[in-house]
C-alpha positions as CSV (number, residue, x, y, z in Angstrom):
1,X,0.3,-23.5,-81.7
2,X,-2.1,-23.9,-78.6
3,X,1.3,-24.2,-76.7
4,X,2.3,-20.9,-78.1
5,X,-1.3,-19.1,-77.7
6,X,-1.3,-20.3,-74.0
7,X,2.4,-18.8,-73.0
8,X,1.5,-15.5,-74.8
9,X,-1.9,-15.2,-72.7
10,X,-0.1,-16.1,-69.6
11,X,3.0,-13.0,-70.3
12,X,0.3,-10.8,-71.1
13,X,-1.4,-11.7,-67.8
14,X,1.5,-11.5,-65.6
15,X,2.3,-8.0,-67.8
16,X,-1.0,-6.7,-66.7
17,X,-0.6,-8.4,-63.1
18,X,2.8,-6.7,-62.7
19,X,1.5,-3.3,-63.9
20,X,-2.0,-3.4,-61.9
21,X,0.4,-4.1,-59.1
22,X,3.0,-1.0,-59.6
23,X,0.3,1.2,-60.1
24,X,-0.4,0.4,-56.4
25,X,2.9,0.0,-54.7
26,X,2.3,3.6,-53.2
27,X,-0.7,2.9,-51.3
28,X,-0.2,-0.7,-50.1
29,X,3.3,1.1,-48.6
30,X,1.4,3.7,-46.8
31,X,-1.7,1.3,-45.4
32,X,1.0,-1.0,-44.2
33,X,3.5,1.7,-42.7
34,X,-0.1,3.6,-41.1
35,X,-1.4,0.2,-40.1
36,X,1.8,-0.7,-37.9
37,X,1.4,-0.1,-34.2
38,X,3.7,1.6,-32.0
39,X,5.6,-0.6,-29.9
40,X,7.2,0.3,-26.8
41,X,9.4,-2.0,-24.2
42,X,8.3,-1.9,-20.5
43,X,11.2,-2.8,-18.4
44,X,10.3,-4.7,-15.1
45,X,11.4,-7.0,-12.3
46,X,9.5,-10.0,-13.0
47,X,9.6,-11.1,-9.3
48,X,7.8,-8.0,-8.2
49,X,4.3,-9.1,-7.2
50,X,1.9,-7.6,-7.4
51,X,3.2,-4.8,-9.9
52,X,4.4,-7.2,-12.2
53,X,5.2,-10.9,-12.1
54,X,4.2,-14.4,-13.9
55,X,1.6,-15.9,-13.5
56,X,1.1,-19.6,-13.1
57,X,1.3,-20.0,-17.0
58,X,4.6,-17.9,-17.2
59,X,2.5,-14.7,-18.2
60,X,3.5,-11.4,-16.9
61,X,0.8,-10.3,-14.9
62,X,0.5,-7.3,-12.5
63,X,-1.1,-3.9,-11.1
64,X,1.5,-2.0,-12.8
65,X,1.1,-4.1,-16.3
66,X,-2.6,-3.8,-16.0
67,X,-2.5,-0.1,-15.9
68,X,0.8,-0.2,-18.3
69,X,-1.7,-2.1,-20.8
70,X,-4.4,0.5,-20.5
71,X,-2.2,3.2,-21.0
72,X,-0.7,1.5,-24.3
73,X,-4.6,1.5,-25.3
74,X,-4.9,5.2,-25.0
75,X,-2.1,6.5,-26.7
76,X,-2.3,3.8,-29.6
77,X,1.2,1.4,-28.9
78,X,1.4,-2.3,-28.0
79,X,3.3,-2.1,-25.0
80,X,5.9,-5.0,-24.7
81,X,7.1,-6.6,-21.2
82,X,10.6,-7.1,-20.9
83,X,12.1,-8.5,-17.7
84,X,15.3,-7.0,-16.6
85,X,18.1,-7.0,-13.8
86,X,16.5,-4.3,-11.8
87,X,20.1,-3.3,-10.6
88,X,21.0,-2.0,-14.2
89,X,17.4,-0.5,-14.6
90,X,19.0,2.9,-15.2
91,X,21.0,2.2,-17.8
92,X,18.8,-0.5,-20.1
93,X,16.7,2.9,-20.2
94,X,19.4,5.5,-21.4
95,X,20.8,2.7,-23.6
96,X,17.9,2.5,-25.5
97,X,17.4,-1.3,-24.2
98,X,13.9,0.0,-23.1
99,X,11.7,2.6,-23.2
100,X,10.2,3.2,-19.9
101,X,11.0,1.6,-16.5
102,X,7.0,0.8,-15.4
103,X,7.4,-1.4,-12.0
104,X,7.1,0.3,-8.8
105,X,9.5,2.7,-9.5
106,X,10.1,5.0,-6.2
107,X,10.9,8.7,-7.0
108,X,14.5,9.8,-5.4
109,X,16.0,13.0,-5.9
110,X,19.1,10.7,-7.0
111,X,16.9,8.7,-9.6
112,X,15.2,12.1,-10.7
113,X,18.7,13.2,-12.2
114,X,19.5,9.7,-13.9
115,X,16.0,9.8,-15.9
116,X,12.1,11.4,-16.6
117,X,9.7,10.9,-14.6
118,X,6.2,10.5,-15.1
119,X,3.6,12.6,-12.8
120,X,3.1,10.3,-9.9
121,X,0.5,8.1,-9.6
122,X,0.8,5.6,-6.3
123,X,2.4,5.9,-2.5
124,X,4.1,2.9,-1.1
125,X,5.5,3.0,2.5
126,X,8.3,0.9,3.4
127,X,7.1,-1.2,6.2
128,X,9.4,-3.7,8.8
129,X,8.2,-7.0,8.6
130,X,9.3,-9.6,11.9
131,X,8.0,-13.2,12.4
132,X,4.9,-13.2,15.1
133,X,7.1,-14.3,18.1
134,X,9.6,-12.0,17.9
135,X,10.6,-9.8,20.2
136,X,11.2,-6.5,18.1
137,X,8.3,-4.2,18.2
138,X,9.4,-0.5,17.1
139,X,12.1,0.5,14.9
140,X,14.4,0.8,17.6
141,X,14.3,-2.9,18.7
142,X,16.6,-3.0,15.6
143,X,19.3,-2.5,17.2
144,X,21.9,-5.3,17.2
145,X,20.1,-7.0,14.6
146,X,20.1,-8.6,11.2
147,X,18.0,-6.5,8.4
148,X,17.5,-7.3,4.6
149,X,15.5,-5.8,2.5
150,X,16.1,-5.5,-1.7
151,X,19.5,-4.3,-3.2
152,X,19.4,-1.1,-5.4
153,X,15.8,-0.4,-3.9
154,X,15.3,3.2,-2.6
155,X,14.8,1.5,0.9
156,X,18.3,1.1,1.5
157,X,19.1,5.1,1.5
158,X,15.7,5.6,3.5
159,X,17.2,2.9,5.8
160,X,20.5,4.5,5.7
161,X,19.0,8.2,6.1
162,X,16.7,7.4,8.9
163,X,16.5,10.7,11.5
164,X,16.8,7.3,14.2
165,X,19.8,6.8,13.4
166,X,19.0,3.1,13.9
167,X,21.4,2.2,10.6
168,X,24.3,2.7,12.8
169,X,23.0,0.6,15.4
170,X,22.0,-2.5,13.2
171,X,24.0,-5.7,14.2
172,X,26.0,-5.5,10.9
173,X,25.6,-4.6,6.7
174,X,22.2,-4.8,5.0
175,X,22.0,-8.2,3.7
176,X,20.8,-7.6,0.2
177,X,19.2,-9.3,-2.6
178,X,18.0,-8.9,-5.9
179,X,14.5,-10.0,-4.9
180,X,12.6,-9.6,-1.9
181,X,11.8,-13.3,-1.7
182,X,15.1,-14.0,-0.9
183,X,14.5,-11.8,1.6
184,X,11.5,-13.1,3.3
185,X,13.3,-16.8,3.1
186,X,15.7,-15.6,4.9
187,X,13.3,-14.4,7.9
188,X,11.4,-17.3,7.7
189,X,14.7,-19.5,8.2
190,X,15.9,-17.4,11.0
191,X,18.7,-15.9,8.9
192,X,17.6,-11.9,9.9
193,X,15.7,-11.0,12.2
194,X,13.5,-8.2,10.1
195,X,12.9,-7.7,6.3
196,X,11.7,-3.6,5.0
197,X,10.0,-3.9,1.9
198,X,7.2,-1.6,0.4
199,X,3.9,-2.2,1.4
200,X,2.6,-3.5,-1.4
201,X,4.6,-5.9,-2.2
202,X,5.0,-7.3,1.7
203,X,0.9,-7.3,2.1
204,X,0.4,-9.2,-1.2
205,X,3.3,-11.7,-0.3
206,X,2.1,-12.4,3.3
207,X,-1.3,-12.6,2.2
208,X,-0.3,-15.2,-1.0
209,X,1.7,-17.5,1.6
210,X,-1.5,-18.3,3.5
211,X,1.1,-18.7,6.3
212,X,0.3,-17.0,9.7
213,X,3.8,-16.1,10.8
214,X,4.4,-12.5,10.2
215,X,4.0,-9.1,11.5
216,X,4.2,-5.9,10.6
217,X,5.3,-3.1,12.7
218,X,3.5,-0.1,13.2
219,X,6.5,2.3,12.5
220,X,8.1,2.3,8.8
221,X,10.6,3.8,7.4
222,X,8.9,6.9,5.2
223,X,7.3,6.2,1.7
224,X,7.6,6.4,-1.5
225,X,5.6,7.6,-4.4
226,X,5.7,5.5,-7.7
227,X,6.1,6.9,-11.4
228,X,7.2,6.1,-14.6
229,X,10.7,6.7,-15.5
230,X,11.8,7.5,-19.2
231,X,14.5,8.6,-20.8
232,X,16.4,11.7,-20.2
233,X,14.8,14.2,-22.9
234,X,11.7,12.0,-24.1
235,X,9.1,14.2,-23.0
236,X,6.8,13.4,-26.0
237,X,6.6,9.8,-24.3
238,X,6.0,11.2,-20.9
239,X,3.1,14.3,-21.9
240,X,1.2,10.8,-23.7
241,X,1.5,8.5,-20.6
242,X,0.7,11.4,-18.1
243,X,-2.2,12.1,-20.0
244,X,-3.3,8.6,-20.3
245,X,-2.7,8.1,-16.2
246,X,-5.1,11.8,-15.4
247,X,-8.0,9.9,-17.9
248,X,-7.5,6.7,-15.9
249,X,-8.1,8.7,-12.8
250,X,-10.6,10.5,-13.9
251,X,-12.8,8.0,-15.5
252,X,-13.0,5.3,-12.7
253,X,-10.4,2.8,-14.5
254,X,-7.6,3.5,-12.2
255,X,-9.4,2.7,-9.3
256,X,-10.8,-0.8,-11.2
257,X,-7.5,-1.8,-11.6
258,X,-6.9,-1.4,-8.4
259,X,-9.2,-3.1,-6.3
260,X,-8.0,-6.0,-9.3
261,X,-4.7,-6.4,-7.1
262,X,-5.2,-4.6,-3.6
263,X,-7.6,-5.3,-0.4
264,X,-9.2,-1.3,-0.2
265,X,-11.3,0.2,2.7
């Protein structure tokens, strides 16, 4: 009888369990579904330092993440870092692989057809970097030589376009890579002769080396100015991140971030 008393209370428990718990199925649904952050996919070159790139302890670290982080703050989404081959950038974003390209991205007018673009926020000119004792001084002293710089990058059409002319005259094809250490091992080892990178990365990679065995040439080969790049048609995504960029500005954190990852004046 005690047996029978005992699996009676315990139906009549689950019964009332069971209905307590229908009777709020509604609004667990909605806390939960109200409660879930917004996630969004940053697609970078992991290589790319200082914009973004890992860290001794394989975290991706950067200027570009730090102000990629902040931005995610502002408009309420976790913002996810996913490395990528930066020669299929373009198309991870219209295949939906990612949501926004956040890495140094160089406005073209060729690029400016292929996706969105954010309200630039940074200028980066592309400098020519030689080893200290060589003899190439100006853009010109190029001729007959070896040049690499970083395949798919807008420096390659700026190289190409040059009003010098100077492409022409090089001693043969770009050598290109898909990072621009390979590039700068290749100078080092005497493979070419000059390596054009954008400023910020070549400053922040001479300056990690600790080696005294560069220099950079006073002329350059134009600059670029840096934005976001979403895709074609989201221009909910780019009104939030363009308004998250003019607070940053106006409120002192861009310029925080900054002096984080670059030597300023």
């Amino acid at each position: 009888m005690r047996r029978m008393k005992k699996g009676l209370y315990t139906a009549m428990g689950l019964f009332l369990l069971a209905g307590c718990g229908a009777g709020d199925t509604s609004d667990s649904s909605a806390t939960s579904t109200t409660s879930e952050k917004e996630k969004l996919v940053v697609g970078l070159d992991e290589t790319f330092a200082p914009m973004g790139f890992r860290d001794e302890n394989n975290e991706i670290v950067g200027f570009d993440v730090d102000l990629a982080k902040e931005a995610g703050k502002r408009i309420g989404a976790e913002m996810v870092f996913q490395p990528i081959d930066w020669a299929m950038k373009e198309t991870e974003l219209n295949t939906g692989n990612i949501d926004m390209i956040w890495n140094g991205y160089a406005v073209t007018p060729e690029r400016a057809e292929k996706v969105l673009l954010s309200d630039t926020y940074m200028e980066d000119h592309s400098i020519i970097v030689v080893l200290k004792n060589s003899d190439i001084k100006t853009k010109a002293d190029l001729e007959g030589k070896i040049v690499s710089t970083q395949q798919s990058s807008s420096i390659v059409a700026a190289i190409e376009a040059d009003p010098s002319g100077i492409y022409d005259k090089l001693g043969g094809e770009l050598v290109l890579y898909p990072s621009n250490n390979n590039s700068f091992s290749d100078l080092e080892a005497g493979r070419v002769d000059a390596v054009v990178v954008g400023e910020v990365y070549g400053r922040y990679y001479i300056k990690q080396t600790g080696k005294d065995i560069y220099r950079v040439l006073d002329d350059n080969f134009g600059s670029d100015e840096m934005a976001v790049a979403f895709k074609l048609g989201n221009t909910d995504l780019q009104k939030r991140v363009n308004d998250a960029l003019k607070e940053m500005k106006n409120d002192g954190t861009f310029d925080k971030i900054y002096d984080k990852w670059f030597y300023s004046e």
